[in-house]
C-alpha positions in Angstrom: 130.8 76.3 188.0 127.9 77.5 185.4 126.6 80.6 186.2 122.8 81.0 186.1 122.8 83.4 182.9 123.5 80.0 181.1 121.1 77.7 182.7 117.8 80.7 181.5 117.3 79.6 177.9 119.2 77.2 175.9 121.1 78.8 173.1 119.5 79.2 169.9 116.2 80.5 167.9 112.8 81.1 168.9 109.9 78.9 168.5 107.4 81.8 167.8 107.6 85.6 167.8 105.0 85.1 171.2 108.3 83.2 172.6 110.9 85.9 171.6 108.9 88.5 173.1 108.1 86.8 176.0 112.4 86.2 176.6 113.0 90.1 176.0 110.1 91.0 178.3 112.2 88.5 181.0 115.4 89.8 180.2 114.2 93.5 180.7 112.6 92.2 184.3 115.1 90.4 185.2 118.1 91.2 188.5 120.4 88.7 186.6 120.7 90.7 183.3 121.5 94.6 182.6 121.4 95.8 179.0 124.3 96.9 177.3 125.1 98.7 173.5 125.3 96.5 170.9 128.8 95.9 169.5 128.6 94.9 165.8 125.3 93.6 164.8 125.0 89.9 163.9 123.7 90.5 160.6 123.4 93.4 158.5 119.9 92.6 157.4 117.8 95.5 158.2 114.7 95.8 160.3 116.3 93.2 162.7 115.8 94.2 166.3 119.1 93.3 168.2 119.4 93.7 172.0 122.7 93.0 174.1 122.3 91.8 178.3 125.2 91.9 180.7 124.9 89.3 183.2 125.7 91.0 186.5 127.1 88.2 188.2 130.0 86.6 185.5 130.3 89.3 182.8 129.1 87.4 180.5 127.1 89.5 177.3 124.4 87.9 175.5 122.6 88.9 172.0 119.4 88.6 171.8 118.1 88.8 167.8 114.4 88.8 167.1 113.1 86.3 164.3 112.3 87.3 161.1 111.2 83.4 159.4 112.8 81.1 158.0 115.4 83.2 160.7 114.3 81.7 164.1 116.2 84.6 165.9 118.7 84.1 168.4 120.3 84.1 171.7 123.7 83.4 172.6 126.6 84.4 174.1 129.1 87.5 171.9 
């Protein structure tokens, strides 16, 4: 059974920083999700906001990267 944390945003980038901040701004509102401390970063690039979510029903931990083009950001499962 998929867990709704899944079904929120299909993996990947971001279409527009308007669209990255508008998933962050969800994630931070949202009953499904709590944040958590970031592990180890995904890249070492500096300036890179990285945000980790917990979902509260499966365990499941998500990164959230903003985008900094030609990088189109990401969110996926660690």
């Amino acid at each position: 059974m998929t867990c709704d944390c899944s079904l929120l945003r299909e993996t990947g980038g971001f279409n527009s920083f308007p669209d990255y901040e508008s998933h962050l701004q969800l994630l931070h509102n949202s009953d499904l999700f709590s944040p958590v401390v970031v592990g180890s970063k995904y890249t070492d690039i500096g300036g890179l906001e990285e945000f980790w979510f917990e979902c509260k029903r499966c365990g499941s931990v998500w990164r959230l990267v903003e985008p900094d083009p030609p990088f189109r950001g990401m969110w996926a499962k660690v």
